[in-house]
N, CA and C atoms of all chains as a GROMACS GRO file, in nm:
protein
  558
    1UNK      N    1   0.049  -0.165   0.082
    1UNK     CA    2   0.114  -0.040   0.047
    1UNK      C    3   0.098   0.063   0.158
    2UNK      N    4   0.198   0.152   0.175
    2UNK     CA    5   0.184   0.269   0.249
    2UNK      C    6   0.182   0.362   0.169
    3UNK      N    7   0.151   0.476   0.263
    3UNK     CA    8   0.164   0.654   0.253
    3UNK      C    9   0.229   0.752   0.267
    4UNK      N   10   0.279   0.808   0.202
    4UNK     CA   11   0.401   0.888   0.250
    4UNK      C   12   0.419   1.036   0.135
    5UNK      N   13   0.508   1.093   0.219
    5UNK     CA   14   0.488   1.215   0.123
    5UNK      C   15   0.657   1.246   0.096
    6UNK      N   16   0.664   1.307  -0.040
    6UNK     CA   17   0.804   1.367  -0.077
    6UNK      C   18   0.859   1.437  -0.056
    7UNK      N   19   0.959   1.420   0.029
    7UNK     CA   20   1.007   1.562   0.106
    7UNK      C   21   1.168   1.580   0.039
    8UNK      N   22   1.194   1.508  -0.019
    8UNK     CA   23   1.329   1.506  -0.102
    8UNK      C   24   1.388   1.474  -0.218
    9UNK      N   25   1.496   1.487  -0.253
    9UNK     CA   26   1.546   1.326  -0.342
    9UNK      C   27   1.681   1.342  -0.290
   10UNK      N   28   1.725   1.248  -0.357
   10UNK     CA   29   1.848   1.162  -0.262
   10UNK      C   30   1.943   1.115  -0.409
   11UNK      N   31   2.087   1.197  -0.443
   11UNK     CA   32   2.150   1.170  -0.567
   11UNK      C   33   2.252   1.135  -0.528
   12UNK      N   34   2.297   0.964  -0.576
   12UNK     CA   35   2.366   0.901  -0.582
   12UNK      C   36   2.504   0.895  -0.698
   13UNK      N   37   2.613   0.897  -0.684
   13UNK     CA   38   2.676   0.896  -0.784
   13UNK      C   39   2.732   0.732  -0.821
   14UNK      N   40   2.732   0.691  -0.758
   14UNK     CA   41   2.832   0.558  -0.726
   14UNK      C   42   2.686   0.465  -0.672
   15UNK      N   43   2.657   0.371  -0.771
   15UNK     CA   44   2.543   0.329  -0.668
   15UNK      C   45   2.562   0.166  -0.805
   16UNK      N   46   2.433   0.053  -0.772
   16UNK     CA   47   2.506  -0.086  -0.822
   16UNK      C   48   2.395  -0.053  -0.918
   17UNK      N   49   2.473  -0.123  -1.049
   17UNK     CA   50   2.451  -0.104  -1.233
   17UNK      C   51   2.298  -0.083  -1.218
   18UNK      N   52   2.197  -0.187  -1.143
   18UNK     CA   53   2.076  -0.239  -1.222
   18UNK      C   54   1.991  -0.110  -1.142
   19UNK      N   55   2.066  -0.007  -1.050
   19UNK     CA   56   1.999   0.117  -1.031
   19UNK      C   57   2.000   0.256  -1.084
   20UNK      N   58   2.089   0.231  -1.160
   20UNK     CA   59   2.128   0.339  -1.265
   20UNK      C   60   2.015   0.432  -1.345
   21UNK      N   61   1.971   0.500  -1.368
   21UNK     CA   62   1.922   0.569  -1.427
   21UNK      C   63   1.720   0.599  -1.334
   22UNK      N   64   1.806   0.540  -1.235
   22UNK     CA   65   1.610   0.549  -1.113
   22UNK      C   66   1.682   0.665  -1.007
   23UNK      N   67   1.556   0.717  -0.983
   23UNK     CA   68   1.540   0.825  -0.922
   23UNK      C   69   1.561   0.792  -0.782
   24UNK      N   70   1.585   0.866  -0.668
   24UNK     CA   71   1.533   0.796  -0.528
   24UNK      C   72   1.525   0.954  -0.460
   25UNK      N   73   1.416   0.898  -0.402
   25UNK     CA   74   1.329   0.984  -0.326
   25UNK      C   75   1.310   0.953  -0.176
   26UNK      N   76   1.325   1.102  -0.081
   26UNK     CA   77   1.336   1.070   0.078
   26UNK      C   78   1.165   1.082   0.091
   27UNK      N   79   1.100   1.034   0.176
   27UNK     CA   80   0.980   0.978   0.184
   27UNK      C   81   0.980   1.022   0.265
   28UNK      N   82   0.861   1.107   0.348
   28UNK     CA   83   0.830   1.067   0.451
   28UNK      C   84   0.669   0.985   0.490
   29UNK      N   85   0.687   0.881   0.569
   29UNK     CA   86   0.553   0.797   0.600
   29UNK      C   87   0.428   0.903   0.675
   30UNK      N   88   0.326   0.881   0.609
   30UNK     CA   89   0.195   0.939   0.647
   30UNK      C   90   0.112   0.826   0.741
   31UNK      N   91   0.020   0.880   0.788
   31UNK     CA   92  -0.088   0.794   0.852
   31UNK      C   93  -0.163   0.869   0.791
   32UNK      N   94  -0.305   0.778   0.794
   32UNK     CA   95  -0.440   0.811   0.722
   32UNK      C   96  -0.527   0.900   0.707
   33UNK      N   97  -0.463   0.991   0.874
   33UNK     CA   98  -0.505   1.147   0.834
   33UNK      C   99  -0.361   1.241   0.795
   34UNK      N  100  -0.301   1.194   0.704
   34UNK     CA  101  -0.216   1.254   0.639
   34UNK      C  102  -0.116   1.328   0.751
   35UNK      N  103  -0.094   1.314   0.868
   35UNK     CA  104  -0.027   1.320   0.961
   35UNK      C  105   0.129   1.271   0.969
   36UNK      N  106   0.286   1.345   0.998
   36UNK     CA  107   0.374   1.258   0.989
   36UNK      C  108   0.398   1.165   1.059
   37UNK      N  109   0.456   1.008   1.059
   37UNK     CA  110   0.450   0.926   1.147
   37UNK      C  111   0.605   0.864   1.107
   38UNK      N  112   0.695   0.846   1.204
   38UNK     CA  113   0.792   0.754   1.201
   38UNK      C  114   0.902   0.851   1.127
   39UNK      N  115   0.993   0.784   1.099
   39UNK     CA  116   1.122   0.864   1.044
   39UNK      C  117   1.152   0.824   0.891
   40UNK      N  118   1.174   0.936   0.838
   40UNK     CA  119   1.218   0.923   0.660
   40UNK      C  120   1.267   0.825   0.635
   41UNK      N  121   1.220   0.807   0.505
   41UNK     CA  122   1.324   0.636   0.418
   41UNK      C  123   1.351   0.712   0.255
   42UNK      N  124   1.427   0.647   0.223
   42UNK     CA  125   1.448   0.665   0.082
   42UNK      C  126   1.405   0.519   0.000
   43UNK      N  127   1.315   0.592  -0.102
   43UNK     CA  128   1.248   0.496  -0.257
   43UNK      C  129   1.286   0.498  -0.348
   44UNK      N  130   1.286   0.405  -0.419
   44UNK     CA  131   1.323   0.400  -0.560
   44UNK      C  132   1.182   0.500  -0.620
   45UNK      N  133   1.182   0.515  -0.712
   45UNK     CA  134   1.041   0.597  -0.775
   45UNK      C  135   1.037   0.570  -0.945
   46UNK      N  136   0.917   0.454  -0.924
   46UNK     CA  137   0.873   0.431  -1.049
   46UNK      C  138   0.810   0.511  -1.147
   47UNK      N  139   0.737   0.629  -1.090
   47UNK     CA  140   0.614   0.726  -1.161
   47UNK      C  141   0.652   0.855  -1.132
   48UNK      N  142   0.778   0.915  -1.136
   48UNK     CA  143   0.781   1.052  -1.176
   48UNK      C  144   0.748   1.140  -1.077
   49UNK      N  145   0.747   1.071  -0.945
   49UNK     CA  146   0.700   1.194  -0.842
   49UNK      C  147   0.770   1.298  -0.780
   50UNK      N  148   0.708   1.359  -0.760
   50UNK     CA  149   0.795   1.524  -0.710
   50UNK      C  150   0.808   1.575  -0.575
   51UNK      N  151   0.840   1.662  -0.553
   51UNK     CA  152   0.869   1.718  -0.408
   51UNK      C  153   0.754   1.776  -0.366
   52UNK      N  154   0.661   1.715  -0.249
   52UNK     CA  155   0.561   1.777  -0.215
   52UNK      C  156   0.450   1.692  -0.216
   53UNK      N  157   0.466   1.558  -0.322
   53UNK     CA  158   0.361   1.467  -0.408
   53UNK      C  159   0.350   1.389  -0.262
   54UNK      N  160   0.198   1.339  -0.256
   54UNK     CA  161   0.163   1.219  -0.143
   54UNK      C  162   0.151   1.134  -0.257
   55UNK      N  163   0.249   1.020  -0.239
   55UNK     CA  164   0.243   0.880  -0.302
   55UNK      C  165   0.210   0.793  -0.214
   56UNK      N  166   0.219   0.665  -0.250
   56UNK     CA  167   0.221   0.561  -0.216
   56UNK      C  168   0.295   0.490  -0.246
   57UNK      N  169   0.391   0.349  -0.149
   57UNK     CA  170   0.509   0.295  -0.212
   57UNK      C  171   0.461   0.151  -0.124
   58UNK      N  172   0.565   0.053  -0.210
   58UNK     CA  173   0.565  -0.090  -0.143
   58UNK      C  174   0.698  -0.116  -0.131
   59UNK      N  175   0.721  -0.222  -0.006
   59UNK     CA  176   0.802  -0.276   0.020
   59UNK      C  177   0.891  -0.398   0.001
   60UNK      N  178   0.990  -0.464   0.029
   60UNK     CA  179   0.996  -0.589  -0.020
   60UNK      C  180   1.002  -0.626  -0.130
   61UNK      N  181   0.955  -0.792  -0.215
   61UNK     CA  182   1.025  -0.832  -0.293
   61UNK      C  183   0.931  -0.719  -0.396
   62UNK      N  184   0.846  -0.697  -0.383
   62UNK     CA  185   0.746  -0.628  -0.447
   62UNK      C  186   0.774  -0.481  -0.492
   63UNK      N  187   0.896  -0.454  -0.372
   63UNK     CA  188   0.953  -0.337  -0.447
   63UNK      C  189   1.080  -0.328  -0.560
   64UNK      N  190   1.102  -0.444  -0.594
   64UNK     CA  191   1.197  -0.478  -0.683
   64UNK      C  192   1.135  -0.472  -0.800
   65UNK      N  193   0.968  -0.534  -0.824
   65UNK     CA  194   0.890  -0.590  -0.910
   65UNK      C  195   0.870  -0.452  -0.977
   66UNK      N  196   0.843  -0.350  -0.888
   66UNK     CA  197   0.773  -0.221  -0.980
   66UNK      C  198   0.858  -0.113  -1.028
   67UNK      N  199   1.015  -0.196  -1.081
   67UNK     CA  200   1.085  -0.060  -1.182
   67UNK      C  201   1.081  -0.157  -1.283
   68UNK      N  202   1.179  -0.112  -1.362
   68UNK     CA  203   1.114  -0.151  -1.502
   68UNK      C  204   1.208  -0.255  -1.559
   69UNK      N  205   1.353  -0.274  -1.457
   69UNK     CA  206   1.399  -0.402  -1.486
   69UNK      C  207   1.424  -0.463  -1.344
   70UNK      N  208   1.320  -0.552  -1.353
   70UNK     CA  209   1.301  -0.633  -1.187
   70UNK      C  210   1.385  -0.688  -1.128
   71UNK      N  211   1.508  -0.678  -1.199
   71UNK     CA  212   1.596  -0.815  -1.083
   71UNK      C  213   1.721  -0.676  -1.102
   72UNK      N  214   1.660  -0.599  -0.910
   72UNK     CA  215   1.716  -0.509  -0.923
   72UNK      C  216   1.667  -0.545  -0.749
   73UNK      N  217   1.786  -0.418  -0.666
   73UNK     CA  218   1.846  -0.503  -0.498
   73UNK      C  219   1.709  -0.402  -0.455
   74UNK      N  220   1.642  -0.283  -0.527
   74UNK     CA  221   1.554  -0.212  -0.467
   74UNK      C  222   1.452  -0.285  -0.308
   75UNK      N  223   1.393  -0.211  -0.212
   75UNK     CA  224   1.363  -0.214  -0.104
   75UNK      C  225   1.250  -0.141  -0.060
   76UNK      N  226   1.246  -0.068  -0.137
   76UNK     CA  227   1.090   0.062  -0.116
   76UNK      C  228   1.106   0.119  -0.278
   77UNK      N  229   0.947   0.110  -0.296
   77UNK     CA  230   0.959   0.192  -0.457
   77UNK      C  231   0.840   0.275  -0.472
   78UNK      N  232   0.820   0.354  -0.541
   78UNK     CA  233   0.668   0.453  -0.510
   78UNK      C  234   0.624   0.421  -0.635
   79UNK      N  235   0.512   0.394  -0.606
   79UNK     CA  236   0.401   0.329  -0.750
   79UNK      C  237   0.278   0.406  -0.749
   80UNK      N  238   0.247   0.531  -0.723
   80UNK     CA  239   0.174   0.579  -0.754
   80UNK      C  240   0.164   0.752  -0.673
   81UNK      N  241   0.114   0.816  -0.756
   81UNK     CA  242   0.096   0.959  -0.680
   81UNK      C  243  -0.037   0.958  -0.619
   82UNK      N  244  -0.101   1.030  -0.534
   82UNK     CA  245  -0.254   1.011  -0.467
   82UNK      C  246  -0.286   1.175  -0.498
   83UNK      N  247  -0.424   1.170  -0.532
   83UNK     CA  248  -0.484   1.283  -0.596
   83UNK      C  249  -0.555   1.311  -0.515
   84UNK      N  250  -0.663   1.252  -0.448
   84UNK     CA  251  -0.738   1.291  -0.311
   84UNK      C  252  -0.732   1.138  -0.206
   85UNK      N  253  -0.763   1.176  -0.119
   85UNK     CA  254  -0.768   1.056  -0.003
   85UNK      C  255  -0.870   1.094   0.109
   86UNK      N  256  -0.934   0.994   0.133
   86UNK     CA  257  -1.091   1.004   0.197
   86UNK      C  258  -1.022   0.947   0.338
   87UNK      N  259  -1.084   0.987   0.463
   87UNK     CA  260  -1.076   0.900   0.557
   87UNK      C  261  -1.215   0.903   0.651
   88UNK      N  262  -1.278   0.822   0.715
   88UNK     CA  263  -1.410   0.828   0.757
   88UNK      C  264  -1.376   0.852   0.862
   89UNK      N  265  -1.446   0.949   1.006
   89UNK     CA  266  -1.381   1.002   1.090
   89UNK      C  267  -1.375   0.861   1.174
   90UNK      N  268  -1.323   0.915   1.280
   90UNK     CA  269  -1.241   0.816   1.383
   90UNK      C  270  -1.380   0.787   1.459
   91UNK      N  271  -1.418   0.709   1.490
   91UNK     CA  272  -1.522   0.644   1.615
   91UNK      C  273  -1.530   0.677   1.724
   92UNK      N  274  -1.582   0.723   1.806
   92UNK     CA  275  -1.565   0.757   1.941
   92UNK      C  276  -1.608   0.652   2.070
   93UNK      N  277  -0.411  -1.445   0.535
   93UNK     CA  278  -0.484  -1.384   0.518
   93UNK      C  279  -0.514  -1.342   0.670
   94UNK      N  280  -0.566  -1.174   0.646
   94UNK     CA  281  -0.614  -1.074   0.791
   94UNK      C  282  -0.727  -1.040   0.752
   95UNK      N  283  -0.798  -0.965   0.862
   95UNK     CA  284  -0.934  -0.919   0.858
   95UNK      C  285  -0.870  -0.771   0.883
   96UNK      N  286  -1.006  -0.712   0.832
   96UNK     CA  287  -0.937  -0.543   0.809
   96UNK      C  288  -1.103  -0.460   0.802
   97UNK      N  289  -1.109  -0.376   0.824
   97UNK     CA  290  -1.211  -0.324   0.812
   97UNK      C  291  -1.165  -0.159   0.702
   98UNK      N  292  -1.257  -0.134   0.608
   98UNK     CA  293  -1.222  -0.043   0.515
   98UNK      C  294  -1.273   0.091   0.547
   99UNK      N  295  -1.147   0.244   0.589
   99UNK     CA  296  -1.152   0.335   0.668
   99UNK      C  297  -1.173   0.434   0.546
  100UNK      N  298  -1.160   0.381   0.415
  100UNK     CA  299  -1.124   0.554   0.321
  100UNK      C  300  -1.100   0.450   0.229
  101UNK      N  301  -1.074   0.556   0.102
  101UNK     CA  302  -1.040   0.554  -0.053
  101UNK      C  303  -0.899   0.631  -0.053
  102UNK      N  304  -0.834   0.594  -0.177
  102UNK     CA  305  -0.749   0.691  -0.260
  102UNK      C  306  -0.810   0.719  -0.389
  103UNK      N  307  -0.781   0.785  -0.431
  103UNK     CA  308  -0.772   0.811  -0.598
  103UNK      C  309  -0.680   0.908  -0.637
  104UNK      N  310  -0.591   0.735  -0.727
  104UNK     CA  311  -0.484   0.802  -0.782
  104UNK      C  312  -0.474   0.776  -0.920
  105UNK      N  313  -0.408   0.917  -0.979
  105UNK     CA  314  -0.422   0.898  -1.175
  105UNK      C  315  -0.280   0.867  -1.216
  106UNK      N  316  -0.220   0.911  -1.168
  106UNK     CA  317  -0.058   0.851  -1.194
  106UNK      C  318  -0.021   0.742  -1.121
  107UNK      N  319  -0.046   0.608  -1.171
  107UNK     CA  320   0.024   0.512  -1.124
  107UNK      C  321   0.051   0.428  -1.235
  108UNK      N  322   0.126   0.310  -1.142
  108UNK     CA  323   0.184   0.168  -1.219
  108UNK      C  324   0.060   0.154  -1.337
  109UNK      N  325   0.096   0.116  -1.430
  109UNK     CA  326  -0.017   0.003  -1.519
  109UNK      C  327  -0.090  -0.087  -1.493
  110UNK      N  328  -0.041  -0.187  -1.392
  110UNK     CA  329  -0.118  -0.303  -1.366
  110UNK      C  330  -0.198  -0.231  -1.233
  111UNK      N  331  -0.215  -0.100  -1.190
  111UNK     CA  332  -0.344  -0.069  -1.089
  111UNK      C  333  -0.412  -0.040  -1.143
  112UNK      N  334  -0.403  -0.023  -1.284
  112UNK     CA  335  -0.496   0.062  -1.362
  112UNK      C  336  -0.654  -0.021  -1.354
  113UNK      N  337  -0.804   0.049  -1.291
  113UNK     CA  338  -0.888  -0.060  -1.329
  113UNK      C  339  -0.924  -0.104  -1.215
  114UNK      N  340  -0.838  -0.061  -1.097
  114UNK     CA  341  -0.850  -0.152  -0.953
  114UNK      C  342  -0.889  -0.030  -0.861
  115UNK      N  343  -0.974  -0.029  -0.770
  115UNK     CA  344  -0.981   0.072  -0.678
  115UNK      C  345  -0.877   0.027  -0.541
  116UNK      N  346  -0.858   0.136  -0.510
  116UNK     CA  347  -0.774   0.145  -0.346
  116UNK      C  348  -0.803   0.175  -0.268
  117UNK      N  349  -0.812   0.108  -0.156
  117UNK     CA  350  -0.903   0.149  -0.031
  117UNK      C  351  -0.802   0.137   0.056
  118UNK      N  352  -0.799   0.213   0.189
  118UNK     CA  353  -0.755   0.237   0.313
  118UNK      C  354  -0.826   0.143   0.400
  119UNK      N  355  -0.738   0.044   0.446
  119UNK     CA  356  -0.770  -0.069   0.562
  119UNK      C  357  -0.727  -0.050   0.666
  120UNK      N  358  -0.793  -0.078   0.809
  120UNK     CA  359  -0.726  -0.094   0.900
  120UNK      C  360  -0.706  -0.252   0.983
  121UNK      N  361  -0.659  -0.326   1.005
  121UNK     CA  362  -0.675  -0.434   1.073
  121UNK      C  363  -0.726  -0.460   1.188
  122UNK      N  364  -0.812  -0.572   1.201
  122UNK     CA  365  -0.858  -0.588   1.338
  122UNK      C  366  -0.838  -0.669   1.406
  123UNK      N  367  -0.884  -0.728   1.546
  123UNK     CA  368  -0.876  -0.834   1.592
  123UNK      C  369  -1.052  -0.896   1.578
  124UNK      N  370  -1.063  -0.998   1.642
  124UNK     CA  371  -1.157  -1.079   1.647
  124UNK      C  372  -1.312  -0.989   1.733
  125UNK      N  373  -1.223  -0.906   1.824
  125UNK     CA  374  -1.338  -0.783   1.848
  125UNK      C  375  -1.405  -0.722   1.780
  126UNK      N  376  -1.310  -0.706   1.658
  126UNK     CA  377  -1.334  -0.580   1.574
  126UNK      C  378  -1.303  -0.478   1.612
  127UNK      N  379  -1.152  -0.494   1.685
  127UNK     CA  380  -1.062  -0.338   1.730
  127UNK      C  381  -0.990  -0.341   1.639
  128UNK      N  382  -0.928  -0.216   1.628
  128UNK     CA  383  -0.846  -0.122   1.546
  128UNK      C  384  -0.694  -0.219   1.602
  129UNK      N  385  -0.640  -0.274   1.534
  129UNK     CA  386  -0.525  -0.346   1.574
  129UNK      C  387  -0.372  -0.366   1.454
  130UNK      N  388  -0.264  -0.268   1.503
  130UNK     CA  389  -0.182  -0.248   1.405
  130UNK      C  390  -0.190  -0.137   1.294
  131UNK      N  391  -0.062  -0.103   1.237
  131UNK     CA  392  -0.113  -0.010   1.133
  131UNK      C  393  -0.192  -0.005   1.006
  132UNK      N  394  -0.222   0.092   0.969
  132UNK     CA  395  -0.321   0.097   0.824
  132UNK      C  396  -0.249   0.003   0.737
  133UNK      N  397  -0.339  -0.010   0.616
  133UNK     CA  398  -0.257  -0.085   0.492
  133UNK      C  399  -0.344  -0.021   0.354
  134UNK      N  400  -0.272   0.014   0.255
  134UNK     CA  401  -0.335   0.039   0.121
  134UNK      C  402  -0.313  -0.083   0.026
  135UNK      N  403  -0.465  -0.094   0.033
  135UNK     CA  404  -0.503  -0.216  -0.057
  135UNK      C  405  -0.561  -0.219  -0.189
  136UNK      N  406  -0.546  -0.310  -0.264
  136UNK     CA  407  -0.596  -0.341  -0.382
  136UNK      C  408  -0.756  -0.371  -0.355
  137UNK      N  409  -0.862  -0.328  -0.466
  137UNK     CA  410  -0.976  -0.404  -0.396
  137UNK      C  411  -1.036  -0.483  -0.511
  138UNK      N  412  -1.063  -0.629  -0.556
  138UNK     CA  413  -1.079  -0.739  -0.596
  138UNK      C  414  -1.221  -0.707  -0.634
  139UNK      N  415  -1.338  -0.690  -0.504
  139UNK     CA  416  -1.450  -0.751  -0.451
  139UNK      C  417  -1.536  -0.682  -0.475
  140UNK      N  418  -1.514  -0.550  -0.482
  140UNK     CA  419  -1.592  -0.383  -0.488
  140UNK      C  420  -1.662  -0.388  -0.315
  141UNK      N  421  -1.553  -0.348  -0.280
  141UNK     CA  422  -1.595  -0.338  -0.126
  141UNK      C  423  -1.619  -0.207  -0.110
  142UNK      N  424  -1.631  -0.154  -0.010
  142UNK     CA  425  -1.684  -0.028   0.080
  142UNK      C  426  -1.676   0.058   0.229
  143UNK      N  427  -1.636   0.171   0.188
  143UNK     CA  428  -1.630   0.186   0.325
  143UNK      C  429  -1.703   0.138   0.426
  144UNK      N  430  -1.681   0.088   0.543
  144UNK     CA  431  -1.744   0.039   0.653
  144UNK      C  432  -1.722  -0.121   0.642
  145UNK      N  433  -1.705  -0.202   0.561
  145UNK     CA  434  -1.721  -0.318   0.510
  145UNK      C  435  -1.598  -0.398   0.576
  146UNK      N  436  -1.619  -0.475   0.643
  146UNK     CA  437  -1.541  -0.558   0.711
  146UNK      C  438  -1.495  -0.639   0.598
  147UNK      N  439  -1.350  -0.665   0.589
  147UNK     CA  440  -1.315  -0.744   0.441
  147UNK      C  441  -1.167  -0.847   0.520
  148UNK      N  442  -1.157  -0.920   0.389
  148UNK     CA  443  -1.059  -1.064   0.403
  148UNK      C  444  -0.927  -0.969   0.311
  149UNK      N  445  -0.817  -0.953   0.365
  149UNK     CA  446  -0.720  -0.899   0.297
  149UNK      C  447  -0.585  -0.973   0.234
  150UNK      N  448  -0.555  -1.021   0.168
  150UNK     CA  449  -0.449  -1.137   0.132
  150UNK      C  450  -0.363  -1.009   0.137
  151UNK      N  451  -0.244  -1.066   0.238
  151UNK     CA  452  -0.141  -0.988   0.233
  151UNK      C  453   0.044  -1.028   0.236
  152UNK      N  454  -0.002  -1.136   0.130
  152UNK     CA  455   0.122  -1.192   0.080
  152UNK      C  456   0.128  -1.188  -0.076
  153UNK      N  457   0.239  -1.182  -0.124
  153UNK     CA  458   0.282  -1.116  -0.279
  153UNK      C  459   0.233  -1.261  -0.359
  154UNK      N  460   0.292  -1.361  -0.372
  154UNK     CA  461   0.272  -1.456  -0.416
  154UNK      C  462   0.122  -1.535  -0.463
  155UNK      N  463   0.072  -1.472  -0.338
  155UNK     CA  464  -0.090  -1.481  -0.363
  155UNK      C  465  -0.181  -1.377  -0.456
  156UNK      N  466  -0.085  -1.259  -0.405
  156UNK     CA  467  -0.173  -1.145  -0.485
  156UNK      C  468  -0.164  -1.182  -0.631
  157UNK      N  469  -0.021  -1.196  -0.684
  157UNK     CA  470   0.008  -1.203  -0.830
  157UNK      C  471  -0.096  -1.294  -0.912
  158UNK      N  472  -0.107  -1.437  -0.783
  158UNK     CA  473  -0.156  -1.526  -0.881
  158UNK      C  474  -0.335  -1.463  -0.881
  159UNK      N  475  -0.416  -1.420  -0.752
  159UNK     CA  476  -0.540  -1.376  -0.784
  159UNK      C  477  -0.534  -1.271  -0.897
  160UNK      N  478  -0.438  -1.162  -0.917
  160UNK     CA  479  -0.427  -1.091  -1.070
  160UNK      C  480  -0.421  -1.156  -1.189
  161UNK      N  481  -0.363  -1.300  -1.155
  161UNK     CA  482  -0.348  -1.336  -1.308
  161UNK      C  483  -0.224  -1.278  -1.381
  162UNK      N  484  -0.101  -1.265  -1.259
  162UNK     CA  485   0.030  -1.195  -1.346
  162UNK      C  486   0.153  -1.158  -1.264
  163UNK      N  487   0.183  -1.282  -1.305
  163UNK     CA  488   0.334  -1.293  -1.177
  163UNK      C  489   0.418  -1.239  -1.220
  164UNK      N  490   0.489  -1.090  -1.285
  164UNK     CA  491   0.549  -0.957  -1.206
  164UNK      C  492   0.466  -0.855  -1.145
  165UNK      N  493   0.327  -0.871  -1.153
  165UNK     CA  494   0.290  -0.756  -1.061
  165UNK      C  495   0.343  -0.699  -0.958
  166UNK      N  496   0.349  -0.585  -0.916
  166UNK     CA  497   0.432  -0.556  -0.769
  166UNK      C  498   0.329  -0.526  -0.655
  167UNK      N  499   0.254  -0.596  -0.644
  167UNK     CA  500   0.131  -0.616  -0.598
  167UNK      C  501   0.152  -0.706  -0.456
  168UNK      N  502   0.141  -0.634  -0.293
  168UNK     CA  503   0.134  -0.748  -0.208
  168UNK      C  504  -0.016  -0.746  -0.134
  169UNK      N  505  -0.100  -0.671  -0.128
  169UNK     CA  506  -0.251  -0.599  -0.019
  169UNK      C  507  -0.322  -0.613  -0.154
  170UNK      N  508  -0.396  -0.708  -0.123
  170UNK     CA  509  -0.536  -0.741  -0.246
  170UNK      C  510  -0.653  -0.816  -0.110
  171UNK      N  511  -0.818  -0.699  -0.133
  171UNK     CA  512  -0.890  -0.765  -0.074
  171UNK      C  513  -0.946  -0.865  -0.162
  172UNK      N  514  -0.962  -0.973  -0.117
  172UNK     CA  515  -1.017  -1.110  -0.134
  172UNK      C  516  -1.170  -1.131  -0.120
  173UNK      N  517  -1.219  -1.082  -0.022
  173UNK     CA  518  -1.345  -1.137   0.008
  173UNK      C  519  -1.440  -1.022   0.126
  174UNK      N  520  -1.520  -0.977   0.107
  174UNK     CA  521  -1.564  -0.882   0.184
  174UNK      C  522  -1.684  -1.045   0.326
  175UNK      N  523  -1.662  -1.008   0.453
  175UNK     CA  524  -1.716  -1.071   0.556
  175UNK      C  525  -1.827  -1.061   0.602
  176UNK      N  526  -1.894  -1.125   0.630
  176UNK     CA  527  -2.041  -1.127   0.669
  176UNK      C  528  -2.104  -1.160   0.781
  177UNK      N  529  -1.970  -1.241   0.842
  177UNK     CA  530  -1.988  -1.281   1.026
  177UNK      C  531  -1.871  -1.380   1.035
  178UNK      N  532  -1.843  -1.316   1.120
  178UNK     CA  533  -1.735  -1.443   1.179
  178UNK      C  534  -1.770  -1.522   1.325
  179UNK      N  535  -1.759  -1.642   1.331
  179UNK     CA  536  -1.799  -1.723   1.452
  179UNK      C  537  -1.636  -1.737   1.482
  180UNK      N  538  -1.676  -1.755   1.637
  180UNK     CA  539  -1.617  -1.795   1.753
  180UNK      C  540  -1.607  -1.810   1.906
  181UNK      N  541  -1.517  -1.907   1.992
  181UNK     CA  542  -1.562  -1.923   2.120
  181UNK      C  543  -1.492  -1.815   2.201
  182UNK      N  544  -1.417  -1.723   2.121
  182UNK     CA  545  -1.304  -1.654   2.201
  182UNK      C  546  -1.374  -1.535   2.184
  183UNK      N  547  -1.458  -1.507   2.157
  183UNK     CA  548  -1.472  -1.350   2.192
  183UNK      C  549  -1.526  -1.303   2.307
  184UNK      N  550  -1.453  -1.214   2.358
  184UNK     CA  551  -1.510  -1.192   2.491
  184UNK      C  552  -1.404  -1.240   2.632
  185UNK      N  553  -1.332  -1.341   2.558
  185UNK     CA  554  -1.219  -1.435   2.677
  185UNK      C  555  -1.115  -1.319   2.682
  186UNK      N  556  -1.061  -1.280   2.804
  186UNK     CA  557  -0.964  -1.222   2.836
  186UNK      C  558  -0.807  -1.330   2.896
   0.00000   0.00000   0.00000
């Protein structure tokens, strides 16, 4: 799983049946000191997250697995919101 | 399966159901040095591992489901096995 934070959502009008009624959200990817890294994606969003929320999302077939009817074309899905996040400093 | 060494925690209260019960730790991958090699990964943790703890990371879906015991999980980063030494003739070979 990755890190990423909510910087959007993304409303589809016209989109295929088995995505109908899911949210999608523009992401942006974090690194471990909560830093931005790489360029926005859009998620499906299993858990209700909001604009601002650091989630976490998976990719792949695995992101199909975590809405609530699986045999769905999804590609990135956010499965969880993050409440605090620890990182041990960097090594020198 | 990768080797990963464990950099941090999450704790999160809103998630999926099937994380419920599982802690999440922040991995980084290594090589055979034990360098920092490739990006982070948020993992499932199996083993009750720990920060600092050099660990075995299964990071294929198929595997994860079946160590859960539940093939729709959406589950692919489950640590497996926390490490205790690894042998070899290559360390050190450039």
């Amino acid at each position: 799983m990755k890190i990423g934070k909510v910087i959007g959502t993304v409303v589809c009008n016209q989109k295929v049946d088995s995505l109908i009624g899911i949210k999608l959200l523009l992401i942006q990817p974090l690194n471990e000191y909560l830093k931005e890294e790489g360029t926005p994606v859009v998620a499906c969003d299993a858990v209700q997250a909001g604009l601002n929320d650091i989630v976490f999302y998976e990719g792949g077939r695995e992101a199909a697995l975590g809405l609530i009817n699986w045999f769905n074309p999804s590609d990135l899905t956010v499965m969880g919101i993050i409440d605090s996040l620890y990182t041990e400093e960097k090594k020198k | 399966m990768i080797l990963a060494r464990v950099i941090g925690q999450v704790v999160s209260t809103i998630k999926l159901d099937v994380f419920k019960g599982f802690k999440l730790l922040l991995v980084q991958p290594i090589d055979i040095e034990e360098k920092p090699k490739g990006k982070i990964l948020l993992v499932l943790d199996t083993v009750q591992a720990g920060v600092g703890d050099v660990v075995l990371v299964m990071d294929e879906g198929n595997s994860a489901r079946t160590i859960l015991e539940n093939t729709t999980a959406p589950i692919r980063s489950v640590i497996v096995g926390i490490v205790d030494e690894i042998q070899t003739d290559k360390r050190g070979e450039k």
